[in-house]
N, CA, C, O and CB atoms as a CASP TS submission, in Angstrom:
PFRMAT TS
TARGET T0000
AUTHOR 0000-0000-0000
METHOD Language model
MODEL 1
PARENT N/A
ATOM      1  N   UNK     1     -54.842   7.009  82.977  1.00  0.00           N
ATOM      2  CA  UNK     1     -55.821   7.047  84.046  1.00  0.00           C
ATOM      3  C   UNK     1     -55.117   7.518  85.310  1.00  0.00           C
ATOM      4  O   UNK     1     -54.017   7.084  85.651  1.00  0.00           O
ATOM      5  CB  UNK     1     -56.492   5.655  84.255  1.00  0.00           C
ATOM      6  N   UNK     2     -55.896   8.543  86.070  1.00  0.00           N
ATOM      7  CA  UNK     2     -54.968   9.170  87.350  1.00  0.00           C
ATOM      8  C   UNK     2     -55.950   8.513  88.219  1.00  0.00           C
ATOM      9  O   UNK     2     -57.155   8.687  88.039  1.00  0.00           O
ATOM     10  CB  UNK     2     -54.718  11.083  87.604  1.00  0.00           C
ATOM     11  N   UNK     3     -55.415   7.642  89.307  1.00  0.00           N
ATOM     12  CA  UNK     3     -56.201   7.450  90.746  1.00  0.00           C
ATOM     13  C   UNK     3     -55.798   8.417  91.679  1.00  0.00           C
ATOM     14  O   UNK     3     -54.721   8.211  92.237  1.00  0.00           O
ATOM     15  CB  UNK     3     -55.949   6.053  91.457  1.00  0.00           C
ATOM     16  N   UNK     4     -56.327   9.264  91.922  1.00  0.00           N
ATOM     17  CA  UNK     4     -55.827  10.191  93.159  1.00  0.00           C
ATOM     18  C   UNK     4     -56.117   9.705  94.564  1.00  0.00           C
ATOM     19  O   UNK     4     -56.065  10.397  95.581  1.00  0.00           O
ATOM     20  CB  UNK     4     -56.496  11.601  93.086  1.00  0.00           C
ATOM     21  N   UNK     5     -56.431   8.419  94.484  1.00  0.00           N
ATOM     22  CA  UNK     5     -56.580   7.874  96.364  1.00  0.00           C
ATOM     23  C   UNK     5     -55.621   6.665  96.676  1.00  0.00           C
ATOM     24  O   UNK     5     -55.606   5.922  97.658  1.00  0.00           O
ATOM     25  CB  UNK     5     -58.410   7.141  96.854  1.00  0.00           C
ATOM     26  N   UNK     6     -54.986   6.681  95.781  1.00  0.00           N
ATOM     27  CA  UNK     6     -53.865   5.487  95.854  1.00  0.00           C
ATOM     28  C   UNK     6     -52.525   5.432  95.328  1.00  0.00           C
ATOM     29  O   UNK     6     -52.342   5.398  94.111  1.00  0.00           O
ATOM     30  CB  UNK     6     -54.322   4.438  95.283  1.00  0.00           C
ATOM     31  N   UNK     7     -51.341   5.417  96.357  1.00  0.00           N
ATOM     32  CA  UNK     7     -50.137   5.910  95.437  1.00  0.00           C
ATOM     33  C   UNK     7     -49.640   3.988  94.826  1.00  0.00           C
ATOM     34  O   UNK     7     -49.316   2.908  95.319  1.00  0.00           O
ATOM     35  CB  UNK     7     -48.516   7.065  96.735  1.00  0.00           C
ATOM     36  N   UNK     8     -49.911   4.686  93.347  1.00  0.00           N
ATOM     37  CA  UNK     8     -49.318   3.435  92.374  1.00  0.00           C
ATOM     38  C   UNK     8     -48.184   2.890  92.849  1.00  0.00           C
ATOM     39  O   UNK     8     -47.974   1.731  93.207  1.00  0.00           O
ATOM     40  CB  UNK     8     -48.939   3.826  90.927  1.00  0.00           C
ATOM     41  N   UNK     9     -47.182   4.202  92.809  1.00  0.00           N
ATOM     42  CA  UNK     9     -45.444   3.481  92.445  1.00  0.00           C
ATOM     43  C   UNK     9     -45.152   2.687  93.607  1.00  0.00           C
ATOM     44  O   UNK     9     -44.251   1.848  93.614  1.00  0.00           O
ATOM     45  CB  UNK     9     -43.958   4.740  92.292  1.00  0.00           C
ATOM     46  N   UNK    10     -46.010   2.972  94.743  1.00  0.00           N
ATOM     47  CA  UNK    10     -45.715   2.086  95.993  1.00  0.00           C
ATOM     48  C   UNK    10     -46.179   0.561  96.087  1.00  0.00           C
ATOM     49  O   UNK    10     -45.524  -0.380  96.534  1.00  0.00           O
ATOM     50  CB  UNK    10     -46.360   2.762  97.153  1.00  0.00           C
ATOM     51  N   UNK    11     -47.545   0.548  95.524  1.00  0.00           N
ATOM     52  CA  UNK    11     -48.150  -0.224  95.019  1.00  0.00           C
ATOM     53  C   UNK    11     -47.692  -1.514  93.649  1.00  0.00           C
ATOM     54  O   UNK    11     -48.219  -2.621  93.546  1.00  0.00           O
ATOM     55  CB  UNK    11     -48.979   0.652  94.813  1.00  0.00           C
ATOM     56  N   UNK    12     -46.790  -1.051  92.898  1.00  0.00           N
ATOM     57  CA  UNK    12     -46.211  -1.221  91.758  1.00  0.00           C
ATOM     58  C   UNK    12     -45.119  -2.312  92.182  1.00  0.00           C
ATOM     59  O   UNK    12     -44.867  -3.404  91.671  1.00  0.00           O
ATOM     60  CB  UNK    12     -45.705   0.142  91.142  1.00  0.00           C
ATOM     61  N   UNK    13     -44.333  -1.406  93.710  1.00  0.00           N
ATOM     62  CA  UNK    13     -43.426  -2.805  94.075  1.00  0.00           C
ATOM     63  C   UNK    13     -43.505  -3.186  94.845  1.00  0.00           C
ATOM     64  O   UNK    13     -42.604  -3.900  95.282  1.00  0.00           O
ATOM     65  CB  UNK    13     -42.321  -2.971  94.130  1.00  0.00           C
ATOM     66  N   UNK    14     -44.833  -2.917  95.633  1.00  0.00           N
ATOM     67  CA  UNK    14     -44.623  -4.043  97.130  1.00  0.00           C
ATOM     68  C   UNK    14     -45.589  -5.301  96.275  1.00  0.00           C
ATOM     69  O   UNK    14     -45.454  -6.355  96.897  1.00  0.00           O
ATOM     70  CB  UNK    14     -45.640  -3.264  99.231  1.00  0.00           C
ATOM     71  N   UNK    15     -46.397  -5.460  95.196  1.00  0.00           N
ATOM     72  CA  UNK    15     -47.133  -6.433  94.838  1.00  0.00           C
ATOM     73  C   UNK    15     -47.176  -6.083  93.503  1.00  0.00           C
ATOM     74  O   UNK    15     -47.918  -5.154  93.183  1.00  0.00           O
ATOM     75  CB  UNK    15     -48.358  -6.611  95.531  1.00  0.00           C
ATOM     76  N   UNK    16     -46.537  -6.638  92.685  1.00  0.00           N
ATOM     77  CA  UNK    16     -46.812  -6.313  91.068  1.00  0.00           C
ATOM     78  C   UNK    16     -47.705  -6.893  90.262  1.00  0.00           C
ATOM     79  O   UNK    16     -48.049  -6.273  89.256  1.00  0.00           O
ATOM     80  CB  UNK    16     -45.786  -6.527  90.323  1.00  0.00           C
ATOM     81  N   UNK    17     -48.121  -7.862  90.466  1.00  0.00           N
ATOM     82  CA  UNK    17     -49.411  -8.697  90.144  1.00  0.00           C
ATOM     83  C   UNK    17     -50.656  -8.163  90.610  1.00  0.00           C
ATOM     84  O   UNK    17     -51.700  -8.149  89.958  1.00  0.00           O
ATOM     85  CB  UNK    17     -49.344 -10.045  90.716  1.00  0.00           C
ATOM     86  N   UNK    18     -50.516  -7.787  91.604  1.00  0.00           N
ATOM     87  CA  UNK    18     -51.685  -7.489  92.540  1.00  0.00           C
ATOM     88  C   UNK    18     -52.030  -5.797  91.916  1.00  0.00           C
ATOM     89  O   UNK    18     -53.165  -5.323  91.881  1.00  0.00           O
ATOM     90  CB  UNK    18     -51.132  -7.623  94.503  1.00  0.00           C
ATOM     91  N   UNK    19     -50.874  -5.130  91.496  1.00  0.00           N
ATOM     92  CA  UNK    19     -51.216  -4.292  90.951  1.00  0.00           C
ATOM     93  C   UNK    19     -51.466  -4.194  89.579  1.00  0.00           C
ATOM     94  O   UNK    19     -51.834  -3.177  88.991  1.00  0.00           O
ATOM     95  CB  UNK    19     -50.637  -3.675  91.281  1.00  0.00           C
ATOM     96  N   UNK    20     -51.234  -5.375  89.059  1.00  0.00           N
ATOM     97  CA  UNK    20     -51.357  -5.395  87.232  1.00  0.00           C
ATOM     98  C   UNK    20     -53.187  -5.831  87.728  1.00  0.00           C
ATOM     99  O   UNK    20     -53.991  -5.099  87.152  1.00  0.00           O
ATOM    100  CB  UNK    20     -49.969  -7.154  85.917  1.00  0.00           C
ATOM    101  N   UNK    21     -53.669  -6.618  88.437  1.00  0.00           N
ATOM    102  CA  UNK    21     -54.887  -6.753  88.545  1.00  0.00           C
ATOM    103  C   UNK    21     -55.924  -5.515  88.759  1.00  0.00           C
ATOM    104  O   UNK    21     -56.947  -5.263  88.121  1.00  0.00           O
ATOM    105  CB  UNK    21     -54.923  -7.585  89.451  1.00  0.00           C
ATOM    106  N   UNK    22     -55.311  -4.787  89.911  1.00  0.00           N
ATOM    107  CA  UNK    22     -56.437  -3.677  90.060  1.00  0.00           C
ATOM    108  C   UNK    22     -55.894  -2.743  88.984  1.00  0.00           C
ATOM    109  O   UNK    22     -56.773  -1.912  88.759  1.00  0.00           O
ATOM    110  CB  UNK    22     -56.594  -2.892  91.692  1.00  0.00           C
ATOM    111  N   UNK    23     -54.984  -2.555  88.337  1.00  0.00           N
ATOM    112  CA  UNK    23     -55.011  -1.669  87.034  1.00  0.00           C
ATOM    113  C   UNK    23     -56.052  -2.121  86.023  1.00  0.00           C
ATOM    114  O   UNK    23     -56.771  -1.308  85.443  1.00  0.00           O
ATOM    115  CB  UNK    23     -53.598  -1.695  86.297  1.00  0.00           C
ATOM    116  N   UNK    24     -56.120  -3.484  85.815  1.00  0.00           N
ATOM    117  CA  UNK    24     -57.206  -3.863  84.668  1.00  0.00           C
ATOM    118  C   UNK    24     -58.433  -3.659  84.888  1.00  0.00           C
ATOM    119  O   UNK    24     -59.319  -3.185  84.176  1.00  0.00           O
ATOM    120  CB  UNK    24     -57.247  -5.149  84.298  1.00  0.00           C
ATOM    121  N   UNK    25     -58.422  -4.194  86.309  1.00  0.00           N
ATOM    122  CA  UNK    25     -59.956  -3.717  86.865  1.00  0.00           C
ATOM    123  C   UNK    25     -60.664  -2.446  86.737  1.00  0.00           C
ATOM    124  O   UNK    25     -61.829  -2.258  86.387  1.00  0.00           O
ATOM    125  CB  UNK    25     -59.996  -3.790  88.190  1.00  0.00           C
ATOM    126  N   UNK    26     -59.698  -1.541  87.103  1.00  0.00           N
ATOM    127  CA  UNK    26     -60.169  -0.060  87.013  1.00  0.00           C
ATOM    128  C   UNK    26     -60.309   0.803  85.599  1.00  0.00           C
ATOM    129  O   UNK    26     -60.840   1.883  85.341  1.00  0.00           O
ATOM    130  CB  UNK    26     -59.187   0.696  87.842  1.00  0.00           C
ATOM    131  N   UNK    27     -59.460  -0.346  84.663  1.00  0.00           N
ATOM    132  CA  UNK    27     -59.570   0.051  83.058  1.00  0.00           C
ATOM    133  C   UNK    27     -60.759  -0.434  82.979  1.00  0.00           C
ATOM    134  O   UNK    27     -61.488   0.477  82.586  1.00  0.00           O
ATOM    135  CB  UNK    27     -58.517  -0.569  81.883  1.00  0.00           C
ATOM    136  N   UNK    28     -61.460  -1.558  83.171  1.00  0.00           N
ATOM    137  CA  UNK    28     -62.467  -2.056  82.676  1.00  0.00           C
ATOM    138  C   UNK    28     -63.522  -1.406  83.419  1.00  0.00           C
ATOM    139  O   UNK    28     -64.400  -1.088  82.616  1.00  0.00           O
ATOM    140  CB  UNK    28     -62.440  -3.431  82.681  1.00  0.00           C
ATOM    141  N   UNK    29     -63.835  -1.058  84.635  1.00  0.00           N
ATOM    142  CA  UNK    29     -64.850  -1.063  85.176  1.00  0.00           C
ATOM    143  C   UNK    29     -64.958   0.608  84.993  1.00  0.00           C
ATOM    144  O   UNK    29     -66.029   1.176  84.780  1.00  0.00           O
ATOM    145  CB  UNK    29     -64.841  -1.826  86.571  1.00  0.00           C
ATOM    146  N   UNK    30     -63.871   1.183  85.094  1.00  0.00           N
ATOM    147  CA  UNK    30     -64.008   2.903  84.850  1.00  0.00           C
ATOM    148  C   UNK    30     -63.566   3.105  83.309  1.00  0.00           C
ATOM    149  O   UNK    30     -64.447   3.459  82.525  1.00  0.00           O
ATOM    150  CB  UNK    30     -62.809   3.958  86.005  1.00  0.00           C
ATOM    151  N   UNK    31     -61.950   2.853  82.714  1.00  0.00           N
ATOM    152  CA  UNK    31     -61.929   3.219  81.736  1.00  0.00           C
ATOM    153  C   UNK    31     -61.194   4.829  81.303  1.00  0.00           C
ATOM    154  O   UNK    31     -61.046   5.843  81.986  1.00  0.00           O
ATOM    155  CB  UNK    31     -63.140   2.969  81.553  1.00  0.00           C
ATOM    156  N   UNK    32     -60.915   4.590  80.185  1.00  0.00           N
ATOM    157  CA  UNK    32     -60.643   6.657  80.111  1.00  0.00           C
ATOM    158  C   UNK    32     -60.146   6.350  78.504  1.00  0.00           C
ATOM    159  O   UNK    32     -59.490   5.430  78.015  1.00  0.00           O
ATOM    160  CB  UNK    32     -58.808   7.763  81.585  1.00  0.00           C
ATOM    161  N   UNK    33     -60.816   7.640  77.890  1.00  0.00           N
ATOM    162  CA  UNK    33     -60.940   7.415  76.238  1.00  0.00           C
ATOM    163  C   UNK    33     -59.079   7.173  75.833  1.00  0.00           C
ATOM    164  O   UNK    33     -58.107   7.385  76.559  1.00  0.00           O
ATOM    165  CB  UNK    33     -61.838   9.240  75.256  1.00  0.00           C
ATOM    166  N   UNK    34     -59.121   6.818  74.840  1.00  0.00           N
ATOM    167  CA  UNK    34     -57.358   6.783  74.312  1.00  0.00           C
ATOM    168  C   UNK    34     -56.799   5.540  74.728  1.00  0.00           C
ATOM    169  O   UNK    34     -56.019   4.944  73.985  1.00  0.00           O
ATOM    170  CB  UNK    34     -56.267   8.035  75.053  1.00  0.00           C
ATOM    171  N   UNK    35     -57.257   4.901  76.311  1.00  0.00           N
ATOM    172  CA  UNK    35     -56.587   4.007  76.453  1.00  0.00           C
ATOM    173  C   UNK    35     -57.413   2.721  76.219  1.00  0.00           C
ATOM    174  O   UNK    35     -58.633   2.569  76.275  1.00  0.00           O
ATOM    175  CB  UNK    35     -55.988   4.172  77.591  1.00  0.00           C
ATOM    176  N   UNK    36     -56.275   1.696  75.898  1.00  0.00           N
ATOM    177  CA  UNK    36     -57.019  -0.091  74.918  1.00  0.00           C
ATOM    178  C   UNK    36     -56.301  -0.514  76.409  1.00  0.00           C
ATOM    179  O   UNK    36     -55.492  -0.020  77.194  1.00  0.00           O
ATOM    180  CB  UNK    36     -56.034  -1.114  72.624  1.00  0.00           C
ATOM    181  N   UNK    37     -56.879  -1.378  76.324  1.00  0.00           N
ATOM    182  CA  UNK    37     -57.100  -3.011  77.157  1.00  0.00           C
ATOM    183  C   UNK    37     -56.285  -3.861  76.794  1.00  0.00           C
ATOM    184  O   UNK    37     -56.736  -4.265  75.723  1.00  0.00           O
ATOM    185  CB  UNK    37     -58.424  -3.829  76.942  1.00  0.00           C
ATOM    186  N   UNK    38     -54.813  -4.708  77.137  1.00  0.00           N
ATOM    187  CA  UNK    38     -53.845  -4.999  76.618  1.00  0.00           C
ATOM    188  C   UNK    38     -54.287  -6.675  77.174  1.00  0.00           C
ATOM    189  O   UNK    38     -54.043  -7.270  78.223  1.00  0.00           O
ATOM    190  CB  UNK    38     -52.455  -4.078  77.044  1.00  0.00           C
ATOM    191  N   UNK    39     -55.214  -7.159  75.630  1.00  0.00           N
ATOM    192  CA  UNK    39     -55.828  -8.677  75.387  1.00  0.00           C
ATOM    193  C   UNK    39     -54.654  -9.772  76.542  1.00  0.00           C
ATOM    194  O   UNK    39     -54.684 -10.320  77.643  1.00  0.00           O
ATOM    195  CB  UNK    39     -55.635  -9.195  73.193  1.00  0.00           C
ATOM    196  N   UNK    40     -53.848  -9.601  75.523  1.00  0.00           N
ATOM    197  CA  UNK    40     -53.170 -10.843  76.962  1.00  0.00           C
ATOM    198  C   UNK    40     -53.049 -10.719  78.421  1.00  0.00           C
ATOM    199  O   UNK    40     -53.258 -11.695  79.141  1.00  0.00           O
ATOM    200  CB  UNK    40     -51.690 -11.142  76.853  1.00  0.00           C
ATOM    201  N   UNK    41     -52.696  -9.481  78.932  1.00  0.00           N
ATOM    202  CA  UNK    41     -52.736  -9.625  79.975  1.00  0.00           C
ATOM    203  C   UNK    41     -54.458  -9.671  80.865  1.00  0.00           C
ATOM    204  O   UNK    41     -54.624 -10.195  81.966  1.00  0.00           O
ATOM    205  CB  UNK    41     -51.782  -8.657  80.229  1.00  0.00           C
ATOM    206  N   UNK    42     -55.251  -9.178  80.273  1.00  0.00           N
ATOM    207  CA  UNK    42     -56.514  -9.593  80.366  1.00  0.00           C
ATOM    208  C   UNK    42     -56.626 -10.635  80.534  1.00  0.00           C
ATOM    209  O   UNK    42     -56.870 -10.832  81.724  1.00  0.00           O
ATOM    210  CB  UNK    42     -57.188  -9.383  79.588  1.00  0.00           C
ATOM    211  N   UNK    43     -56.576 -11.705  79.852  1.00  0.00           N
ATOM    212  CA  UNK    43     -56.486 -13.147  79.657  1.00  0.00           C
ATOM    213  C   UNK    43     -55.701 -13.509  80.373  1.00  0.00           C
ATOM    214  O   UNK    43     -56.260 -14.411  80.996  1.00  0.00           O
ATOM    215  CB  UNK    43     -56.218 -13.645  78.518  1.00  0.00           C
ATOM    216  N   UNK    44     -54.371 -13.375  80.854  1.00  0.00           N
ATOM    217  CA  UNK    44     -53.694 -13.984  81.935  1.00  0.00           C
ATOM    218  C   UNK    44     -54.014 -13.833  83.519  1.00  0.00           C
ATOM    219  O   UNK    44     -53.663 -14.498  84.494  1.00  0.00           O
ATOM    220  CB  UNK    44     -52.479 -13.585  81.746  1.00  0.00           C
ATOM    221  N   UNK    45     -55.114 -12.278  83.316  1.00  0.00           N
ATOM    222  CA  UNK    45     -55.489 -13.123  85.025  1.00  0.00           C
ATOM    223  C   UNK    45     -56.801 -12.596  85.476  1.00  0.00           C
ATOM    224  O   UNK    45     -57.322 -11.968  86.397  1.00  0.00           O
ATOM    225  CB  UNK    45     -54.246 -12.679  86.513  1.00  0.00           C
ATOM    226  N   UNK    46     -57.186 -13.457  83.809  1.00  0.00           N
ATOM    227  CA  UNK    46     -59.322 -13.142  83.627  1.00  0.00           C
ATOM    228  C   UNK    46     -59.396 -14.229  85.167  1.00  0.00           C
ATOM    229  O   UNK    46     -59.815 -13.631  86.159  1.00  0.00           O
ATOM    230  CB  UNK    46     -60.662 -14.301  81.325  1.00  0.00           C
ATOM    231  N   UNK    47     -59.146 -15.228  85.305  1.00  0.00           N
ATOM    232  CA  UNK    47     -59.622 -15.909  86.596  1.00  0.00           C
ATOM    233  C   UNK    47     -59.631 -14.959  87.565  1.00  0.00           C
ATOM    234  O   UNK    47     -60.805 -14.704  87.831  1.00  0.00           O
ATOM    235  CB  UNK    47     -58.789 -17.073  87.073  1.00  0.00           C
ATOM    236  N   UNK    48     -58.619 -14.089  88.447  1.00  0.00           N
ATOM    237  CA  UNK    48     -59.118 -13.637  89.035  1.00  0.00           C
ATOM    238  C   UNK    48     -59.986 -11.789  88.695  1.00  0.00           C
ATOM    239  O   UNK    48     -60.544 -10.982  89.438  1.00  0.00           O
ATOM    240  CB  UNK    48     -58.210 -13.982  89.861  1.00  0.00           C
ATOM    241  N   UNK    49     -59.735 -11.812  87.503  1.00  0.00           N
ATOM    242  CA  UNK    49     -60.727 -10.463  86.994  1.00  0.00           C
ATOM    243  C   UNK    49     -61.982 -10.722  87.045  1.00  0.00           C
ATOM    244  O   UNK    49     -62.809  -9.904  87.448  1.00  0.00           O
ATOM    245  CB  UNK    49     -60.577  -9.958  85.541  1.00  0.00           C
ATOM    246  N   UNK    50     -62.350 -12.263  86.511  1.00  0.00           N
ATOM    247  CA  UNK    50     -64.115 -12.475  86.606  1.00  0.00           C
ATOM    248  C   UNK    50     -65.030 -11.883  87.223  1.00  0.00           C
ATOM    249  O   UNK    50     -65.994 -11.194  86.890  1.00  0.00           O
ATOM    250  CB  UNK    50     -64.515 -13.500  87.050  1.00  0.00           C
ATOM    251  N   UNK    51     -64.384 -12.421  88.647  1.00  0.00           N
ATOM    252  CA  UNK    51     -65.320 -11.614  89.646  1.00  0.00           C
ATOM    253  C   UNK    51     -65.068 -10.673  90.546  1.00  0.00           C
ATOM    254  O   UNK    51     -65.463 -10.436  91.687  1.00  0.00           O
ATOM    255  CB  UNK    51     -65.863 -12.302  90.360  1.00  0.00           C
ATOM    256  N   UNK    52     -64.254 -10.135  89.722  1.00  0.00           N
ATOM    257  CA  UNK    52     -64.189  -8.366  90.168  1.00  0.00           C
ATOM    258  C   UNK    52     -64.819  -7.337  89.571  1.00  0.00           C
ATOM    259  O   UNK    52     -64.980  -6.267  90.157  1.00  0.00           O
ATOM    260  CB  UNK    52     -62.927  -7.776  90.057  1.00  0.00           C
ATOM    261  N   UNK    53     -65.216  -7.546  88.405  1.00  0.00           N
ATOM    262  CA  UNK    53     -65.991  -6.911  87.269  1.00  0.00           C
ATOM    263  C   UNK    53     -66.720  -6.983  86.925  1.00  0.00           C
ATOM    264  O   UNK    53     -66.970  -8.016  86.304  1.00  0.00           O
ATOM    265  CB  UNK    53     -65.861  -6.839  86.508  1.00  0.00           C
ATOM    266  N   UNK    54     -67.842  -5.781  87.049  1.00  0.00           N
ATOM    267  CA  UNK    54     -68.863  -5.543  86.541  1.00  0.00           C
ATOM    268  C   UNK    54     -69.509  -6.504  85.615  1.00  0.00           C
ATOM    269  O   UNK    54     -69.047  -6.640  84.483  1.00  0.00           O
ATOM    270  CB  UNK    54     -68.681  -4.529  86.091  1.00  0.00           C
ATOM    271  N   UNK    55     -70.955  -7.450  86.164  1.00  0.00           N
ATOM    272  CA  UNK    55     -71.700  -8.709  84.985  1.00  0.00           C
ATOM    273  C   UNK    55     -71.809  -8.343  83.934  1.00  0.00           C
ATOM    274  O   UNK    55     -71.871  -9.260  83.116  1.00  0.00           O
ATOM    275  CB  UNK    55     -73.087  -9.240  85.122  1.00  0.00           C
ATOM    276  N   UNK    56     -71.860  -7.473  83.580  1.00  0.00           N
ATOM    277  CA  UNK    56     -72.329  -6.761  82.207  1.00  0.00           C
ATOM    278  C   UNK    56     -71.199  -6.799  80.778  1.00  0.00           C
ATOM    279  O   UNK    56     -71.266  -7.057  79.576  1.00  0.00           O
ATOM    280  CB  UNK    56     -72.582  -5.041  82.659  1.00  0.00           C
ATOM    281  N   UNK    57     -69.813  -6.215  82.138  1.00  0.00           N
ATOM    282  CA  UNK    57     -68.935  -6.104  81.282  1.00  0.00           C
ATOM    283  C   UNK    57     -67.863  -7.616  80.821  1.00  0.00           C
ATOM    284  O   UNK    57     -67.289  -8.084  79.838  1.00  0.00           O
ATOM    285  CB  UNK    57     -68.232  -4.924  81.888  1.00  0.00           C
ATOM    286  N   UNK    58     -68.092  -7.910  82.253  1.00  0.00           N
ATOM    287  CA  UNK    58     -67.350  -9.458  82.333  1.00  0.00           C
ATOM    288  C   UNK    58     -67.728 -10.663  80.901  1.00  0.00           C
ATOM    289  O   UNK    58     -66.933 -11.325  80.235  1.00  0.00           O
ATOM    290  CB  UNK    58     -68.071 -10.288  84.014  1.00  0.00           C
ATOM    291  N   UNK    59     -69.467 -10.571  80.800  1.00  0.00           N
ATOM    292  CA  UNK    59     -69.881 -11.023  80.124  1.00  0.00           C
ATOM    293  C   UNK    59     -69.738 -10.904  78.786  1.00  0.00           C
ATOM    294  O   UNK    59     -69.770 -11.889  78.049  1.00  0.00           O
ATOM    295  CB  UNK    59     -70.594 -10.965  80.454  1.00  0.00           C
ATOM    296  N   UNK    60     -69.505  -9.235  78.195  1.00  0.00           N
ATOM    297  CA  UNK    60     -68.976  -8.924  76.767  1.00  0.00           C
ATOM    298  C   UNK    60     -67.259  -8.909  76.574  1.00  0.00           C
ATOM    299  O   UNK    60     -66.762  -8.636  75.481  1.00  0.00           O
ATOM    300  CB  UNK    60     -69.582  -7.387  76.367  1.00  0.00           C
ATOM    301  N   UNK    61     -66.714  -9.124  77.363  1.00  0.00           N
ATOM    302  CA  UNK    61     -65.352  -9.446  77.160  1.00  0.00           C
ATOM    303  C   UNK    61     -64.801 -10.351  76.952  1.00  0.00           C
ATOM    304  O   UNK    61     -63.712 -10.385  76.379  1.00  0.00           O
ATOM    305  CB  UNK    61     -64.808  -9.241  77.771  1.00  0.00           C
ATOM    306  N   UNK    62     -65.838 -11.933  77.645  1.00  0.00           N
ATOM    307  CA  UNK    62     -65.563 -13.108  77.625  1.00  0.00           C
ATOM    308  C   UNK    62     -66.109 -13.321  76.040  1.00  0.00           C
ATOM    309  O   UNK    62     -65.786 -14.345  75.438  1.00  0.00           O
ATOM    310  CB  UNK    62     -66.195 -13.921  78.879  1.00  0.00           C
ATOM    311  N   UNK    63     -66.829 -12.449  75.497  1.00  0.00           N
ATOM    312  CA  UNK    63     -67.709 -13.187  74.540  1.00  0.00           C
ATOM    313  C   UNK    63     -66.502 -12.358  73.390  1.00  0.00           C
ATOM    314  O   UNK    63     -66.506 -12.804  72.243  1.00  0.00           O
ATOM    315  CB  UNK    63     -69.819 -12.791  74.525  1.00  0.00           C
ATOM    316  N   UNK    64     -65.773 -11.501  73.621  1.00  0.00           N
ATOM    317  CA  UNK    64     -64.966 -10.987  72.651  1.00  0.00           C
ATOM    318  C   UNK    64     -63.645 -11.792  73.138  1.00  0.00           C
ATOM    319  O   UNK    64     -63.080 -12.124  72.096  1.00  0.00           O
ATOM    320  CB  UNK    64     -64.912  -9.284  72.611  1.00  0.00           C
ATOM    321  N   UNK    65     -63.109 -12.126  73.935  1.00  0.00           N
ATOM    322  CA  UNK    65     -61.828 -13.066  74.269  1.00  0.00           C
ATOM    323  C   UNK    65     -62.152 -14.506  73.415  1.00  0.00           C
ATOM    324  O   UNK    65     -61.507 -15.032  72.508  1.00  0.00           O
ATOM    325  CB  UNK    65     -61.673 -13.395  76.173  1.00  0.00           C
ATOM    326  N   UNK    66     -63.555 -14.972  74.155  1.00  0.00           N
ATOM    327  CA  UNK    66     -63.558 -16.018  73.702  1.00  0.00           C
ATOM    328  C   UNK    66     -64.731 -16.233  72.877  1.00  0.00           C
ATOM    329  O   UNK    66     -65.779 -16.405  73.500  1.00  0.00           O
ATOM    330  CB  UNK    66     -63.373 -16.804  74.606  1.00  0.00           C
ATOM    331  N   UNK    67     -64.793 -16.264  71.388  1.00  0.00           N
ATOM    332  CA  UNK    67     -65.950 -16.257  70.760  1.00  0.00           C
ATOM    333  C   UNK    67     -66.731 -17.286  70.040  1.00  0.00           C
ATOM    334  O   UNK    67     -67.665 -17.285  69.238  1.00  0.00           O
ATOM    335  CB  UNK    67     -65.807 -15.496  70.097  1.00  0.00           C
ATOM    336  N   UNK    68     -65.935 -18.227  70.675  1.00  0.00           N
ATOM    337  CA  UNK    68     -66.622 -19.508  69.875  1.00  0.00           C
ATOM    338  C   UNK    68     -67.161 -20.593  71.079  1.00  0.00           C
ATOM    339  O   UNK    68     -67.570 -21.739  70.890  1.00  0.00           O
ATOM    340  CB  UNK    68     -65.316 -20.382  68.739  1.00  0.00           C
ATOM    341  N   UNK    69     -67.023 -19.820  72.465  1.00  0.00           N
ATOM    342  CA  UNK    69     -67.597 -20.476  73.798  1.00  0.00           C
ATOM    343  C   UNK    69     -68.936 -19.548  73.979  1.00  0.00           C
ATOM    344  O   UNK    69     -69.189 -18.422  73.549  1.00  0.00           O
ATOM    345  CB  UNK    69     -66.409 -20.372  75.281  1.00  0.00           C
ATOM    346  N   UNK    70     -69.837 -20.636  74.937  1.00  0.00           N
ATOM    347  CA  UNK    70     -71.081 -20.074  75.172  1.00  0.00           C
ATOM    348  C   UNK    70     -70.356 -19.451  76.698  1.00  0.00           C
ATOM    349  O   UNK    70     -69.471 -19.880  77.438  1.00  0.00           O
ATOM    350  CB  UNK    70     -72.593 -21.296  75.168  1.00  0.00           C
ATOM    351  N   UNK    71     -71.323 -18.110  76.714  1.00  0.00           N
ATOM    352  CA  UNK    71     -71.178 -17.241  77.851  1.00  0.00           C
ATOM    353  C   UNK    71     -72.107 -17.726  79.193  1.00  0.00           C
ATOM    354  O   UNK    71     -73.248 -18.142  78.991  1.00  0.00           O
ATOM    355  CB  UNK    71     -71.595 -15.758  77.341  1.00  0.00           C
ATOM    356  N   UNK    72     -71.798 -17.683  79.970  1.00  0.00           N
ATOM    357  CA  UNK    72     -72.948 -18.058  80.686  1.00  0.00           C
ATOM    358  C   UNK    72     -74.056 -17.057  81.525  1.00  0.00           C
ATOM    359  O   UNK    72     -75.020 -17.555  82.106  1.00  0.00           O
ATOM    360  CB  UNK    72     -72.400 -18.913  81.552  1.00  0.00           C
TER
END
């Protein structure tokens, strides 16, 4: 995935978390064919992904992360 309005590598080390977050975000909410969604780290910081992401999608991810919980 290329963002052309934001330089990553700068991004990468002044906050590395902060950038593992808006990387997932922008996988999930934009996306680009070829590339998968790497489950754990999803899961390690779905709290603050919840509500950054799209209801729609938030909702079928939780129900594929977690499939034996009711979605709400």
């Amino acid at each position: 995935m290329y963002n052309w309005s934001v330089d990553e590598e700068m991004m990468k080390k002044a906050d590395p978390d902060g950038y593992e977050v808006w990387r997932l975000e922008q996988m999930i909410n934009f996306g680009e064919a070829g590339e998968k969604l790497p489950e754990l780290k999803v899961r390690s910081y779905w709290h603050i992904l919840k509500d950054r992401i799209d209801p729609s999608y938030r909702d079928y991810l939780a129900s594929l992360l977690w499939p034996n919980q009711q979605v709400s």
